[in-house]
C-alpha positions as CSV (number, residue, x, y, z in Angstrom):
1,X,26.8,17.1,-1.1
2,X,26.3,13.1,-1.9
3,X,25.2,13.0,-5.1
4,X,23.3,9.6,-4.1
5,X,21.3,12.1,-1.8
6,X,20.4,15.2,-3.8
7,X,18.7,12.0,-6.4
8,X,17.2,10.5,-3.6
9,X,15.7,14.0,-2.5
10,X,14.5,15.0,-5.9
11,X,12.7,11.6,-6.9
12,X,11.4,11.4,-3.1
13,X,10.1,15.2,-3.1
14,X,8.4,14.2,-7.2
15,X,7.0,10.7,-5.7
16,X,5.0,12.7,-2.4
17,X,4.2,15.5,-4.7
18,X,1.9,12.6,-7.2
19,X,0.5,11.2,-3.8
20,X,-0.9,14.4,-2.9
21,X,-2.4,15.6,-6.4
22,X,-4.1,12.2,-7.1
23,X,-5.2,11.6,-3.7
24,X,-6.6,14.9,-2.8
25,X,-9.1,17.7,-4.3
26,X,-5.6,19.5,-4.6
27,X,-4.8,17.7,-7.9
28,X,-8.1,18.4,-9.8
29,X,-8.4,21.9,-8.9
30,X,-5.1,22.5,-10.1
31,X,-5.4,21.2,-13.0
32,X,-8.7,22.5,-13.6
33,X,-7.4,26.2,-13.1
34,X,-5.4,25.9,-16.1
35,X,-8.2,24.1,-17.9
36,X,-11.4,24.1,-16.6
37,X,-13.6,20.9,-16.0
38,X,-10.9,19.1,-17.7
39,X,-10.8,15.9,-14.8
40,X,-12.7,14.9,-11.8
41,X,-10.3,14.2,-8.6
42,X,-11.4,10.2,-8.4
43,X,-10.1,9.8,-11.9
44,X,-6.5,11.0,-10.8
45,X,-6.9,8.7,-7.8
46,X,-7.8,5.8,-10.0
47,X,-5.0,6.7,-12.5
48,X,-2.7,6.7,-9.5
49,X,-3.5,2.7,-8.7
50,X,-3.5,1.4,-11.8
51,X,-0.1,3.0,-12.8
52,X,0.7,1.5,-9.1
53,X,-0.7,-1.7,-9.9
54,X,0.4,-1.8,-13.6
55,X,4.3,-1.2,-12.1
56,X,4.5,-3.3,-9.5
57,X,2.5,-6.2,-10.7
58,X,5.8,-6.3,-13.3
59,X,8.1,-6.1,-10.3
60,X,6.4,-8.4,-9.0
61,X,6.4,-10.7,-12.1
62,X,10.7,-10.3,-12.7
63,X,11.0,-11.2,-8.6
64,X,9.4,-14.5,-8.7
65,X,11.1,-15.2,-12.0
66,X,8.7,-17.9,-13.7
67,X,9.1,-20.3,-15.8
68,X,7.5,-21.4,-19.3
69,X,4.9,-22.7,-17.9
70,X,1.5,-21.1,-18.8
71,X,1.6,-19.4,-15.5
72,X,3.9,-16.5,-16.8
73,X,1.3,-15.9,-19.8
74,X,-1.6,-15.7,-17.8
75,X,-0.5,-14.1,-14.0
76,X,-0.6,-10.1,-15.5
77,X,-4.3,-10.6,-17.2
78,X,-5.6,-12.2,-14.4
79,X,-4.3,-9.6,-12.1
80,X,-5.6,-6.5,-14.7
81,X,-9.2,-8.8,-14.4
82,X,-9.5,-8.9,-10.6
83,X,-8.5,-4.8,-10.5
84,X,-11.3,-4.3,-13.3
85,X,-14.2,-6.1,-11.7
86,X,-13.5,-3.7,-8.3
87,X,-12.9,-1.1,-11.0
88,X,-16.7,-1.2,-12.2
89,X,-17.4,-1.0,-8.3
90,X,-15.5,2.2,-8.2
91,X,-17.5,4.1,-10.5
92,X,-20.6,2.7,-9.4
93,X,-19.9,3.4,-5.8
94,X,-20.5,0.0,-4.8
95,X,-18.1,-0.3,-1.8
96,X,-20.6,-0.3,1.2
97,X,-18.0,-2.2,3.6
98,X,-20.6,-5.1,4.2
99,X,-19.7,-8.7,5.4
100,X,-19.8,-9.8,1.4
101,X,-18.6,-13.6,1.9
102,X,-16.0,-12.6,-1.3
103,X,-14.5,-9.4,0.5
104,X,-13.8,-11.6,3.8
105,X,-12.1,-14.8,1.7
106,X,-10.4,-12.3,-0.6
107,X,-8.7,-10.5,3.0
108,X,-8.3,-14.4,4.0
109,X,-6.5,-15.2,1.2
110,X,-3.7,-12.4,1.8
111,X,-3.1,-13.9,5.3
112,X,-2.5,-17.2,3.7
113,X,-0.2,-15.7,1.4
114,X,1.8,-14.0,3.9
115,X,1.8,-16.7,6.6
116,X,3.3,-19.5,3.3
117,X,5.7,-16.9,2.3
118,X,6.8,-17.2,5.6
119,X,6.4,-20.6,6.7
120,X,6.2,-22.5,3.6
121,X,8.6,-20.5,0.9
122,X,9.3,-24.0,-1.1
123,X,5.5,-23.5,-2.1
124,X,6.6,-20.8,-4.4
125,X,9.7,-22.2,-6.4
126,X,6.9,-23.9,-8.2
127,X,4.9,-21.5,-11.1
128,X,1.7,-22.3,-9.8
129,X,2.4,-21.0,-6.2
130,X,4.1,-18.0,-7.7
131,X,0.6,-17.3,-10.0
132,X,-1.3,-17.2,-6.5
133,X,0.7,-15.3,-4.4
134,X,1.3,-12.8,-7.2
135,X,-2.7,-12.2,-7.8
136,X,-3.0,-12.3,-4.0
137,X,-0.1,-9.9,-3.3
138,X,-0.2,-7.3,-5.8
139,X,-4.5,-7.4,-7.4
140,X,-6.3,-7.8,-4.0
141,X,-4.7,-5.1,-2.0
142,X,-4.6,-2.0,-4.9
143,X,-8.7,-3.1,-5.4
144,X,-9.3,-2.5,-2.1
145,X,-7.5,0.7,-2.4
146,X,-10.3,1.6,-4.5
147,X,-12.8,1.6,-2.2
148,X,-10.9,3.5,0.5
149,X,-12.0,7.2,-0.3
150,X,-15.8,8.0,-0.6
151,X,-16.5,10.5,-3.8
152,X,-20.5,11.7,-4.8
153,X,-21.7,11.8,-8.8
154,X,-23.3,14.7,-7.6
155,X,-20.5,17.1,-5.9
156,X,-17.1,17.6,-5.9
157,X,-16.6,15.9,-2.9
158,X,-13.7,13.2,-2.6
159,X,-12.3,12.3,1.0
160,X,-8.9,12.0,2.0
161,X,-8.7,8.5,3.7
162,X,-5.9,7.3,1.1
163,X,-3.7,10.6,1.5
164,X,-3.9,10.3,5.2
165,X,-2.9,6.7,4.6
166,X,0.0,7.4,3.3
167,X,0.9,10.3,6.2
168,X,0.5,7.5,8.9
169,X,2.6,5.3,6.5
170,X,5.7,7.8,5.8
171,X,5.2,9.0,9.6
172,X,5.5,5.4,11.2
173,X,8.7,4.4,8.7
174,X,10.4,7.7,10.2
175,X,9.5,7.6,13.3
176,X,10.9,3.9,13.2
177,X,13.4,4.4,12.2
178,X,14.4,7.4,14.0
179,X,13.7,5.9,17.4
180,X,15.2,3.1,16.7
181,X,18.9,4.9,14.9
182,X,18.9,6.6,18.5
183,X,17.3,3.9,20.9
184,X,17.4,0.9,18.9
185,X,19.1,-2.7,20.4
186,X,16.5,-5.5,20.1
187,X,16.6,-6.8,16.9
188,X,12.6,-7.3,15.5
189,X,14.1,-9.8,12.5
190,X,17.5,-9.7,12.1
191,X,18.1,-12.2,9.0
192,X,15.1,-10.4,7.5
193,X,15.6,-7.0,8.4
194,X,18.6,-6.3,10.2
195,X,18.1,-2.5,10.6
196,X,14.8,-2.8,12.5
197,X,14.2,-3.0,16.4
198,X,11.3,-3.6,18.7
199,X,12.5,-0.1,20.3
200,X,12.1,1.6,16.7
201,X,8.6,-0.5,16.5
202,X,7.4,1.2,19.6
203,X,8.6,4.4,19.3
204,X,6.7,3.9,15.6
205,X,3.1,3.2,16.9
206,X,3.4,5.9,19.8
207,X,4.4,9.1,17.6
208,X,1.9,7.3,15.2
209,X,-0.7,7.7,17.7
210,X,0.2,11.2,18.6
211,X,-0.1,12.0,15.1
212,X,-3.2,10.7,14.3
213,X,-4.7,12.4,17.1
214,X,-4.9,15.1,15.3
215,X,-5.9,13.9,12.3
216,X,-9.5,12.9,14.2
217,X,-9.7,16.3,15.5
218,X,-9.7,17.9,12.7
219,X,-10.9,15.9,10.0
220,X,-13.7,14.3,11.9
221,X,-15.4,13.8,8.3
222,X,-13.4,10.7,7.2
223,X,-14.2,7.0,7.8
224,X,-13.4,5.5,11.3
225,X,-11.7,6.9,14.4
226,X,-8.5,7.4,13.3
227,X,-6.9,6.5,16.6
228,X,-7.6,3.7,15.6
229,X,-6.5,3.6,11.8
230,X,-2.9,5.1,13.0
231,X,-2.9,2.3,15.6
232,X,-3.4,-0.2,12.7
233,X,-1.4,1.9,10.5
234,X,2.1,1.5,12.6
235,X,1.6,-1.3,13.7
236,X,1.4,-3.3,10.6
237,X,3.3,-0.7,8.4
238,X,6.6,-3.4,9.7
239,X,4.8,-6.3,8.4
240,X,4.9,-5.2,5.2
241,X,8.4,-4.4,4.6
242,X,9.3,-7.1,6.6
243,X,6.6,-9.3,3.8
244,X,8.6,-7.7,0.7
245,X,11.9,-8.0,2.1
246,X,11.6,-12.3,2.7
247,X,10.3,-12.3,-0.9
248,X,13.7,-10.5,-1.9
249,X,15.6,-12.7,0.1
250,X,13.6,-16.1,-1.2
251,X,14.3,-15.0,-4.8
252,X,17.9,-13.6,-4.3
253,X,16.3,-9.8,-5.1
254,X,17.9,-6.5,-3.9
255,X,15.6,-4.1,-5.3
256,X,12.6,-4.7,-6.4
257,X,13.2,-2.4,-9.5
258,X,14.6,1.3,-10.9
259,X,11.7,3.5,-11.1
260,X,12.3,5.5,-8.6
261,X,15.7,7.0,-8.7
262,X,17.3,6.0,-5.4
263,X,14.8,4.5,-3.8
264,X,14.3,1.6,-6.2
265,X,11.1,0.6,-7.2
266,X,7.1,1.0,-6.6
267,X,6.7,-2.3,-4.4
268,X,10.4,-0.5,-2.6
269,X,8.0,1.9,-1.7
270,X,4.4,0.5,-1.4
271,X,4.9,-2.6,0.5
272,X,3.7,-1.5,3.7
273,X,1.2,0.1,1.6
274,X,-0.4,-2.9,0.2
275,X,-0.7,-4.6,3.8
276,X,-2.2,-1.9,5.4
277,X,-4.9,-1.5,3.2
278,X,-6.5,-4.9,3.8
279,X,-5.9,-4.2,7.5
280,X,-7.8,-0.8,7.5
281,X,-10.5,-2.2,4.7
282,X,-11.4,-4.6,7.1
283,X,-11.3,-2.3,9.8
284,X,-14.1,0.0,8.0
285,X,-16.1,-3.4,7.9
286,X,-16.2,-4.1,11.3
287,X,-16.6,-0.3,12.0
288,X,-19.9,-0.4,10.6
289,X,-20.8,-3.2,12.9
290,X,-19.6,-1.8,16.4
């Protein structure tokens, strides 16, 4: 067997595995079984995005290669600043999914970041458009993550919105890519990302939606109509890769690091990840209000 693949298969199988103990009540009661009331499940959860934050914010940092400016000294401490003030709302479950006027500019702001990346890429040769889309790119979307599942002070309760996340996430990047290995012939962005097809797109959002079907009927307790998340889910899953792989390309990048053996590194893996989770953040918003 290919060496390359048994790697692959081992650091994949150890990467789902830390998904599913910190984001559901799997992880704590596991742990507390072999030590009782040693953690509470939303502390695993929050240890989980700030070790993702922590690693790809430094991905992040070596892609867009700065200069000696003072933007290189001061683009990691303002990202670890945004993640703590949502951090404080974490704890004090303050994420009621209002119209706050700073929620709506922050989600703003990651459009604008995605739309110059793509349209205006000379903006970040200079340090000062690298320190913005940075802070954009990698702070805003792990803080939202931390409003994402709900948890009570009071019980043991802590949902599963950001495992199920990740379910619709793998499922729509294998689904993609399996519809589109077997059906595939329209190229979606070819000197992007050669590999994807408007067939694999499709077939994507379809099994998607098949999938989170059943997610709705049986876990009717989470935030939303999932329908509708899995909708959102596959079909902005793309933009994400497609978002990381032009940054790779601007900055002459193949990887965006090592971390994960065979599969490269955290923003290899998270990038759809930190673009659907502005999308279904501001779903919940406008769930409230329909």
């Amino acid at each position: 067997m290919d060496k390359n693949l048994i790697q692959r298969t081992l650091s994949g199988i150890v990467y789902v595995a830390i998904i599913i103990l910190c984001t559901t009540p799997f992880g704590a009661k596991l742990i507390n079984n072999i030590s009782p009331d040693l953690i509470k499940q939303e502390y695993l959860y929050y240890g989980l995005i700030t070790f993702l934050l922590g690693a790809s914010s430094w991905e992040c940092f070596k892609i867009l290669k700065f200069g000696n400016g003072y933007e290189r000294w001061v683009v990691l401490p303002l990202i670890i600043f945004i993640f703590y003030i949502f951090s404080k709302r974490y704890f004090s479950f303050d994420f009621y999914f209002d119209f706050r006027f700073s929620e709506i500019l922050a989600l703003l702001l990651i459009v604008i970041a995605v739309v110059t990346l793509f349209k205006y890429p000379n903006e970040l040769y200079y340090d000062s458009g690298k320190l913005i889309f940075a802070v954009i790119y990698v702070a805003l979307p792990f803080s939202f993550a931390l409003g994402l599942p709900k948890f009570s002070r009071f019980d043991d309760r802590f949902t599963l919105e950001v495992f199920f996340l990740f379910v619709l996430i793998w499922s729509s990047d294998t689904f993609a890519y399996l519809t589109g290995k077997f059906f595939g012939k329209h190229k979606m962005a070819p000197k992007i990302s050669p590999k994807k097809t408007w067939e694999g797109y499709i077939g994507g959002v379809v099994l998607t939606l098949v999938l989170s079907y059943f997610i709705e009927y049986y876990h009717s307790d989470l935030r939303g109509n999932w329908m509708v998340v899995g909708f959102l889910v596959a079909a902005f899953a793309p933009v994400g890769d497609l978002v990381e792989s032009q940054l790779k390309r601007n900055f002459g990048v193949k990887d965006s690091g090592n971390i994960i053996p065979g599969h490269g590194g955290v923003l290899d893996r998270l990038d759809s990840f930190l673009i659907c989770v502005p999308v279904v953040y501001l779903y919940f918003i406008l769930e409230k209000f329909i």
